[in-house]
N, C-alpha and C positions, 0 to 999 in steps of 0.2 A: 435596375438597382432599387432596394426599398429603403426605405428611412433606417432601416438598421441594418445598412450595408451589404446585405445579402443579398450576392449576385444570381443568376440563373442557373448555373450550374450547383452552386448551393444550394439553391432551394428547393433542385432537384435532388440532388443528394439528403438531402435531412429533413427530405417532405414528408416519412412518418414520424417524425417528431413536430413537425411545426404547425401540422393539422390536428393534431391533439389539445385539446381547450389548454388542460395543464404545464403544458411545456411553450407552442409555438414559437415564432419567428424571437422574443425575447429571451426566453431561456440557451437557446440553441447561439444566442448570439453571449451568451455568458459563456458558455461552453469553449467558443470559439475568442474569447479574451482571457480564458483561465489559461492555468500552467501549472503542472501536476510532475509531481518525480517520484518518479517508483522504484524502491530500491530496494533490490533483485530483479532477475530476470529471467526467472526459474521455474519451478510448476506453477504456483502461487503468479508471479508476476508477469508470466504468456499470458494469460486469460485478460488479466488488468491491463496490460499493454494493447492486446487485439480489442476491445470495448471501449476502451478511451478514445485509441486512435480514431475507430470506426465514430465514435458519437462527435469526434470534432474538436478534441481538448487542443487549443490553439497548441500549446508547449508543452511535449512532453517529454520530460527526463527521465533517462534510465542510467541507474546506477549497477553496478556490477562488476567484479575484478577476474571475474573466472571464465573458463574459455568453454567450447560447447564437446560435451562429452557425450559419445554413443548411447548411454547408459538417460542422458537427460531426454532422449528422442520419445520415452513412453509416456509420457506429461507434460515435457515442455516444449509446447506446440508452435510456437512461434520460429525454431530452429528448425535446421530438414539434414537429412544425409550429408548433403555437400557442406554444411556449417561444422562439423566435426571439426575442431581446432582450432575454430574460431572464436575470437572474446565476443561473447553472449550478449555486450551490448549495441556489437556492429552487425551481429545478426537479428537483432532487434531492431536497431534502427532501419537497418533493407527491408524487415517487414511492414514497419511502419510509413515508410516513402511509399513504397510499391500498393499500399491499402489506400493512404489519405493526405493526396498533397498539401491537403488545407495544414497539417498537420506539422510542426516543427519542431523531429523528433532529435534530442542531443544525450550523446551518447558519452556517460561519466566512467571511463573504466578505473576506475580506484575502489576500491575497499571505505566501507564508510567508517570514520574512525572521531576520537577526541579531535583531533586536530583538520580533520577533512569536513566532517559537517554541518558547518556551520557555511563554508564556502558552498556547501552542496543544497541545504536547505535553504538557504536565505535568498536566491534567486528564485523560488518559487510559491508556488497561492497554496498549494496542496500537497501532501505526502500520501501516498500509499506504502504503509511499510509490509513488504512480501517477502519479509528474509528468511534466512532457515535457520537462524543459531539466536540465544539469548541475550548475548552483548549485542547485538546491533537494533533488537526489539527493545532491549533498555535503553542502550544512544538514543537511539529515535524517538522514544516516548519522551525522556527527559528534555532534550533541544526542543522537541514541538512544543513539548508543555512548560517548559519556561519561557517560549517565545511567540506562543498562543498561536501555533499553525496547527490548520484544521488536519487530522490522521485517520487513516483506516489502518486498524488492523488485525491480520490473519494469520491463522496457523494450522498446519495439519500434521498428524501422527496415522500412520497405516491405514485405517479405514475411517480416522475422524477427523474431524477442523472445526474449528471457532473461529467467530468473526466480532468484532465490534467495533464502534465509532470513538472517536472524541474530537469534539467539536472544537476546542480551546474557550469554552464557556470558562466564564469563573467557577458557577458552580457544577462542571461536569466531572467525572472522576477523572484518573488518567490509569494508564498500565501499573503503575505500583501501587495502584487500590486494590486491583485483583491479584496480582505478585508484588510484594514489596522485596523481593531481591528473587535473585533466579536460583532452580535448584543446581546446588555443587555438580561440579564438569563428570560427566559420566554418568549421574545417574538415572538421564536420560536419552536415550539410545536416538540417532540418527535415521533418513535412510536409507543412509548405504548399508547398516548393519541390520534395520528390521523389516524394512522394503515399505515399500506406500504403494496404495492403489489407483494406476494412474490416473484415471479420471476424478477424483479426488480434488485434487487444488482446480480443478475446471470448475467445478463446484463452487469451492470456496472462493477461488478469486473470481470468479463471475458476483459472488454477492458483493463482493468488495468494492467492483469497478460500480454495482447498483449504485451502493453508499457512497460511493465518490461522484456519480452525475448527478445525485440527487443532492448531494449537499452541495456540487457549485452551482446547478440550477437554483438552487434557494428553495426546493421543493418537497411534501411529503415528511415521512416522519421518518429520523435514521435511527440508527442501536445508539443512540447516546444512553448511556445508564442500563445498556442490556448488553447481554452475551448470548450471540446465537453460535449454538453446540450442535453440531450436526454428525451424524454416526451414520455412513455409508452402507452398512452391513444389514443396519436395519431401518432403513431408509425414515429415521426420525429427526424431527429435530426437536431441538428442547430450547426454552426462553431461560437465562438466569439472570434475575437483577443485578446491575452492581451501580454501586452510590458510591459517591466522595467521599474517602478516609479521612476523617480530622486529622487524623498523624499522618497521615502520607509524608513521605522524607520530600517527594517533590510540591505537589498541587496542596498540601496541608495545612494548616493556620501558622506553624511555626516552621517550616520546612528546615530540613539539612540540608539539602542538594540548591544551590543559587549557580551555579556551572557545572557544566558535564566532567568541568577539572575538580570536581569535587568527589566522583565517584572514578573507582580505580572497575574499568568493562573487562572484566577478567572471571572467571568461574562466578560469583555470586551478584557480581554488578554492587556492589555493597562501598557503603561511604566509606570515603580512606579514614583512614586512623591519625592520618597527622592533620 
């Protein structure tokens, strides 16, 4: 045993981490104290599930209400043939046992909603949010950032995805700095209807699971105040800044939103009226 409880077999397991100036035996043992919930467990949140587990995230939570469909087997790699109909988070969590016993993976099969996430984020250090609809990237943004939990988050459309960070800095932006409400239901296609490229959220939630060991290590420099754009097709990527909105309804100087009971997560995510 060493002074920070890393036994032999850990130290065999996380010895290209711990031999690195930057990380070593300290980092790795943050890794192994933290507790992360990732919610989805989809194209986006296979990749972030498989790198987390592997890196040693003491606790990790998967959220997800849906079951494993034929159709998810081209990207989300975490599932295999025999999981077909099974809820996504129980096929997650077998991958996660069978990868990393250090690993203590809990499997939330709900829908993350007003009324669920608070019980669902508040048991944990970190969020990855890897969803695929607007309402649950607005939920998510709004609970972490009223309640200063550190977030990753990603998104992908056919051949592209963007990723950025928010720390819960005071003065970091948050997601309604770059949308301050989402666009009206429809006029953004899914895809089931426009197809994605598998390998795609490999991509993108691989930067994401980055952003998340590098912010509970305490190391390196993440997307706080940037948006990384990446175009599959022609293999670029582009930087965009984004800074804190004075008006922001949530993170702003005079905010609207003080509860997620204050916005109705429906087509626009937009403050209720009454």
């Amino acid at each position: 045993m060493t002074d920070l409880n890393l036994d032999a077999t850990q130290l065999d397991r996380y010895s290209r981490h711990i031999i690195m100036d930057e990380v070593g035996p300290e980092c790795q043992k943050r890794l192994l104290d933290a507790s992360v919930l990732v919610v989805g467990a989809g194209g986006l949140g296979s990749p972030v599930v498989q790198y987390l587990a592997a890196a040693g995230v003491g606790q990790l939570g998967i959220a997800d209400d849906d079951a494993v469909e034929r159709s998810n087997l081209q990207r989300q790699i975490i599932h295999g043939d025999d999981d077909v109909g099974r809820p996504k988070v129980d096929s997650a969590v077998d991958y996660v046992t069978q990868l990393n016993p250090d690993v203590d993976a809990v499997a939330h099969e709900t829908r993350v909603t007003s009324d669920t996430v608070a019980d669902l984020v508040d048991g944990y250090d970190y969020v990855v949010d890897a969803s695929d609809n607007f309402q649950t990237r607005y939920l998510v943004n709004d609970y972490c950032t009223l309640t200063g939990v550190p977030f990753s988050h990603g998104a992908i459309f056919r051949f592209e995805g963007q990723v950025t960070t928010f720390p819960g800095d005071d003065d970091s932006p948050c997601y309604r700095c770059l949308f301050p409400e989402a666009p009206e239901e429809g006029t953004v296609p899914d895809c089931a209807s426009t197809g994605v490229l598998g390998v795609l959220p490999g991509t993108v939630g691989c930067i994401q699971a980055t952003e998340m060991v590098k912010l509970v290590m305490g190391i390196g420099e993440t997307l706080d105040g940037r948006v990384l754009m990446y175009d599959a097709m022609d293999m670029s990527f582009e930087e965009v800044p984004l800074r804190k909105n004075p008006d922001c309804p949530v993170c702003g100087s005079d905010p609207a939103i003080e509860s997620v009971r204050d916005v109705e997560y429906a087509e626009t995510c937009s403050i209720s009226a009454d």
